[in-house]
C-alpha positions as CSV (number, residue, x, y, z in Angstrom):
1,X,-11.6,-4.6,-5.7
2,X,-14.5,-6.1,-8.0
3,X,-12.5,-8.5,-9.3
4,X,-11.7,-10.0,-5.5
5,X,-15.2,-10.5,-4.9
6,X,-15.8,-12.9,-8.3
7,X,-14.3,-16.1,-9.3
8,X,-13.3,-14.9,-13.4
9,X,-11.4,-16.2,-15.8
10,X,-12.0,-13.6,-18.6
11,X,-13.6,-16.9,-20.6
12,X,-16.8,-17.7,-19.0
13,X,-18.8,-15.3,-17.3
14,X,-17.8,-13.9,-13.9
15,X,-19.4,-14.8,-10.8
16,X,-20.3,-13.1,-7.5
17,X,-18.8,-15.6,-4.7
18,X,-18.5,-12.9,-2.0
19,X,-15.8,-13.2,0.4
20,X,-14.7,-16.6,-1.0
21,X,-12.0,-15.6,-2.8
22,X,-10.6,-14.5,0.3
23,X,-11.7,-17.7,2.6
24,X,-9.4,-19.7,-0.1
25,X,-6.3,-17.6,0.2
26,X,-6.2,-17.7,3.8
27,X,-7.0,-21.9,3.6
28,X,-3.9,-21.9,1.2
29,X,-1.2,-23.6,2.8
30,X,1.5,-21.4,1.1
31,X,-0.4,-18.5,1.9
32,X,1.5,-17.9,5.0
33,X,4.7,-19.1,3.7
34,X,4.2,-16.3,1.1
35,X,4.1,-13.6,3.2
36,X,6.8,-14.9,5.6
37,X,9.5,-15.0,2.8
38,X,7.9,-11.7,1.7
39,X,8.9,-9.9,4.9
40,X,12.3,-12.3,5.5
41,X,12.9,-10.9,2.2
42,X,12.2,-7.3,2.6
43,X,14.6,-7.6,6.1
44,X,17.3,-9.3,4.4
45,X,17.1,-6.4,2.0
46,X,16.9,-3.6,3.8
47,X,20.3,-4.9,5.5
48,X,21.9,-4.0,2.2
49,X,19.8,-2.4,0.3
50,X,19.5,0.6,2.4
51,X,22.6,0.6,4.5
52,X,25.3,-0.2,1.5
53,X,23.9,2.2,-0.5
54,X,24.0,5.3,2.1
55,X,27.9,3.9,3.1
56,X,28.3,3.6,-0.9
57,X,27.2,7.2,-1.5
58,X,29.2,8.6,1.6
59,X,32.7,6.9,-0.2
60,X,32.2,8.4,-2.9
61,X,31.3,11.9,-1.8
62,X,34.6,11.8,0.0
63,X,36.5,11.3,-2.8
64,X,38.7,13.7,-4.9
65,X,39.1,12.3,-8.1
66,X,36.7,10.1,-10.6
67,X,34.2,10.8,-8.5
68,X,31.6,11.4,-11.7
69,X,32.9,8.1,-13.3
70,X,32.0,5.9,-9.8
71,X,28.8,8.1,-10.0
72,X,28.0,6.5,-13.5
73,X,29.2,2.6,-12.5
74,X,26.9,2.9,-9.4
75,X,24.1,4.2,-11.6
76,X,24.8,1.6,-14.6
77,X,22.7,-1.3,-13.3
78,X,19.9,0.4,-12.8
79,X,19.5,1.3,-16.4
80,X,19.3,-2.1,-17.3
81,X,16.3,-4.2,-18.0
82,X,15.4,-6.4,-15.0
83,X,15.4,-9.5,-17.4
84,X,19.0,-8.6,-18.4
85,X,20.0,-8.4,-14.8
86,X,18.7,-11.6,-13.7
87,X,19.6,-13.4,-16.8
88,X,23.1,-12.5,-15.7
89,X,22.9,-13.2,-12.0
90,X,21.3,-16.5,-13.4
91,X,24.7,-17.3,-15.5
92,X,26.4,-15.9,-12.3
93,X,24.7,-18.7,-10.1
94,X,24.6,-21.7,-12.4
95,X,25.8,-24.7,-10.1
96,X,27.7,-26.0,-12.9
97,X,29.8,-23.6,-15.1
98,X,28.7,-20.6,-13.3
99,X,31.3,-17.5,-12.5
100,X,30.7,-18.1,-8.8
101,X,31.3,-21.8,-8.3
102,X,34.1,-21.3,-11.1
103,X,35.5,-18.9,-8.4
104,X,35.4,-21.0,-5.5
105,X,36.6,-23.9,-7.7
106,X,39.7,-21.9,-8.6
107,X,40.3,-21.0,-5.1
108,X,39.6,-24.8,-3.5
109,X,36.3,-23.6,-1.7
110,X,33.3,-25.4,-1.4
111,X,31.0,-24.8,-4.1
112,X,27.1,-23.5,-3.3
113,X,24.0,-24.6,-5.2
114,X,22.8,-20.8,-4.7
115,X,19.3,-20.3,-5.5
116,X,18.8,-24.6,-5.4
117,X,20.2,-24.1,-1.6
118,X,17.4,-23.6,0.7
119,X,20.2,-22.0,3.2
120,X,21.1,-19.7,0.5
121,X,17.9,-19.1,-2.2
122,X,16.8,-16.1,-0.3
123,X,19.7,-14.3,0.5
124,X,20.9,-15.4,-4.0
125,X,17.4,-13.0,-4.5
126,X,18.4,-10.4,-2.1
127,X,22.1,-9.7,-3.3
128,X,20.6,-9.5,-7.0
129,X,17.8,-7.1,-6.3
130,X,20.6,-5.0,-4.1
131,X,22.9,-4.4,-7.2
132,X,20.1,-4.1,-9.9
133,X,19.2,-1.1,-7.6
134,X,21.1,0.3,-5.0
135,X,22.3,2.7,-8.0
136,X,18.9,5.2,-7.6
137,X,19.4,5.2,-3.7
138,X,23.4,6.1,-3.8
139,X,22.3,8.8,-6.3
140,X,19.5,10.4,-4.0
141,X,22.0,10.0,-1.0
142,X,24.9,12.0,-2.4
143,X,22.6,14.1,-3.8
144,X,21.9,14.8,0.0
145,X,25.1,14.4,1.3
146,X,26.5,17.5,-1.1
147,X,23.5,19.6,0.4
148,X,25.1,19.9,3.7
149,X,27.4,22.7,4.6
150,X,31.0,21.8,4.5
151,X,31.5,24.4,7.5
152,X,29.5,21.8,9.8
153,X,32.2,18.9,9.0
154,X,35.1,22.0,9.5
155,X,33.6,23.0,12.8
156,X,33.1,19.4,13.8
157,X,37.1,18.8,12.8
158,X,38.2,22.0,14.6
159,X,36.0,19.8,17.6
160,X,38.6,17.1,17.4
161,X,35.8,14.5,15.8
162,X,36.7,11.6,14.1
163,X,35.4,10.4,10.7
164,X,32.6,8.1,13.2
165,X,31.2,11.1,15.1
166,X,31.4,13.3,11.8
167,X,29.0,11.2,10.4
168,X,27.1,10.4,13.5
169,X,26.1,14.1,14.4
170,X,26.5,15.7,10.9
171,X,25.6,13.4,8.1
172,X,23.0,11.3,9.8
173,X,21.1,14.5,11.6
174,X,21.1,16.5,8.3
175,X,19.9,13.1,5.5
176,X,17.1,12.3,8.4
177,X,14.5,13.0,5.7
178,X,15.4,11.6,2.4
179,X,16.5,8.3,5.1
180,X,12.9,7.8,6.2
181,X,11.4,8.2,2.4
182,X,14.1,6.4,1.5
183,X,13.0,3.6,4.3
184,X,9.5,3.7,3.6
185,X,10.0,3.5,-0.1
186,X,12.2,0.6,-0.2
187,X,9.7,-1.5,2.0
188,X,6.6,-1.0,-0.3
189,X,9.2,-1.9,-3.2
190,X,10.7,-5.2,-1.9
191,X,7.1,-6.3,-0.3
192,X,6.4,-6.8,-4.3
193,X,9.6,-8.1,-5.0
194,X,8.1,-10.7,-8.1
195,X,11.0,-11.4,-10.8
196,X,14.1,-12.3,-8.9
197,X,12.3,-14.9,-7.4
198,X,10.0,-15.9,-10.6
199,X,12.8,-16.2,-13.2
200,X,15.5,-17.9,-10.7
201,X,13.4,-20.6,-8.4
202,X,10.1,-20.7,-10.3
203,X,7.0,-20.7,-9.2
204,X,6.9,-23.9,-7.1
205,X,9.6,-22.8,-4.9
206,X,8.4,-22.8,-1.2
207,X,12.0,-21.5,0.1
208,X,11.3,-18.3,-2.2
209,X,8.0,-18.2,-2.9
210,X,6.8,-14.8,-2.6
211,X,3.3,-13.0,-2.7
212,X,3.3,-11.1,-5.8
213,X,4.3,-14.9,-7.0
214,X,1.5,-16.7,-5.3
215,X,-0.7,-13.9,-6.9
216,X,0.8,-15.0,-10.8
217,X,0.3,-18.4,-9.5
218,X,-3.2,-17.8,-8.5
219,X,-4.6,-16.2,-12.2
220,X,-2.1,-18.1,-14.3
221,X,-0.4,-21.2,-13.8
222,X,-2.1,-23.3,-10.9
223,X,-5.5,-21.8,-9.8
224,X,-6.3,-19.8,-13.2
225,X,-8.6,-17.7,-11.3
226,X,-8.5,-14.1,-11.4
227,X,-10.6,-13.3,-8.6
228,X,-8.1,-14.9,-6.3
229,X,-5.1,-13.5,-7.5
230,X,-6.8,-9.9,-7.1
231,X,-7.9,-10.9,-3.6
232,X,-4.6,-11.6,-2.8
233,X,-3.4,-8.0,-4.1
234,X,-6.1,-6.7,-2.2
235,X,-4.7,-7.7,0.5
236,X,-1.1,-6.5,0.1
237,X,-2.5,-3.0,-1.1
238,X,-3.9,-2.9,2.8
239,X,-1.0,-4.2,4.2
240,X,1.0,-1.6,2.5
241,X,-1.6,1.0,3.1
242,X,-1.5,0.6,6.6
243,X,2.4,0.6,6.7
244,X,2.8,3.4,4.7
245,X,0.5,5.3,6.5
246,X,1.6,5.1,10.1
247,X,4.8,5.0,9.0
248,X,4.1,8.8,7.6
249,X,2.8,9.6,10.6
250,X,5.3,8.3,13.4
251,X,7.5,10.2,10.8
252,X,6.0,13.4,10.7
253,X,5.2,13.3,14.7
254,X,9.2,12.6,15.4
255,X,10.2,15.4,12.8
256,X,7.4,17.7,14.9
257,X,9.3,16.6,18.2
258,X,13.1,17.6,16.5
């Protein structure tokens, strides 16, 4: 909060400016742009990162056998080190030799410039930031899922309901919690989504640039100034705030409601 009302560099002195820390961040053209692939991001994520995951974790619930080993595949990528995962996605998207285009190749598909592609560059960050984590969300949801009764999905067979309506006025009713932390907590995470998009497109990236990027841009590569890069996470901290607060509270006045 101090530091987004000085301009510092942590080698001269710091000095008060006041609000004009601020002033420049909003007069930065990629300022906006920022914050709009922010949020197309977060969207784009949600799509998959909270739906597949909840799907994911109801498969495997249902199934009989191996059911700890898919448990432990699911899990796997999350226990690696972010670098590692986009390192590989990186190999995974190369335009030249990459395991992708070397698919499509092999098939006679056209081949895709993935993160290069300003058609595809956002969704190439989404699907990498989906499999590096999904893992801790399918483990919270079956941990959820084996909390209901099994007499509720007997009764509902006895009812004649198919696997659709099971899951519609069982599953659904009964994981309403752990779904709106899980919503909530997915937001605030992918609204500082920073080294997908820093070690695949760069920094200069407008198709990808995000705000926790723009912040790293503003104390170390183009701006070197401190002050604005805190200003900046000022700002996100209230947007976030402010989400994750009325959020809480829609969520606790529907749960009053039910």
């Amino acid at each position: 909060m101090i530091l987004s009302f000085q301009q510092v560099n942590f080698v001269s002195d710091p000095e008060w400016v006041g609000f004009a820390n601020f002033s420049a961040i909003f007069h930065d053209p990629l300022f906006w742009t920022a914050w709009w692939n922010t949020v197309t991001f977060t969207g784009i994520a949600l799509a998959f990162g909270y739906v597949v995951p909840f799907f994911l974790a109801v498969v495997v619930n249902e199934m009989r056998h191996f059911k700890g080993y898919f448990r432990v595949a699911v899990y796997l990528p999350v226990m690696l080190p972010p670098l590692v995962v986009v390192l590989l996605w990186q190999y995974f998207y190369d335009p030249g030799n990459g395991l992708f285009n070397t698919v499509l190749r092999g098939l006679h598909l056209p081949e895709s410039q993935w993160t290069q592609s300003p058609r595809m560059a956002m969704l190439s960050l989404v699907l990498v930031s989906t499999w590096a984590n999904m893992g801790t969300a399918t483990i919270m949801y079956l941990a959820a899922l084996q909390n209901i009764p099994g007499e509720l999905y007997e009764a509902a067979e006895m009812e004649g309901a198919n696997v659709w309506q099971r899951l519609w006025h069982v599953t659904i009713p009964h994981m309403r919690f752990i779904l709106a932390v899980l919503l909530m907590l997915q937001i605030v995470a992918t609204m500082q989504v920073f080294i997908e998009p820093f070690q695949l497109t760069g920094t200069t990236n407008p198709d990808t640039i995000t705000v926790m990027v723009l912040i790293y841009r503003y104390a170390f590569t183009v701006n070197h100034d401190f002050g604005m890069a805190a200003a900046m996470s000022v700002l996100l901290f209230l947007v976030l705030g402010a989400f994750s607060v009325a959020y809480i509270r829609l969520v606790s006045r529907e749960g009053m409601r039910a």
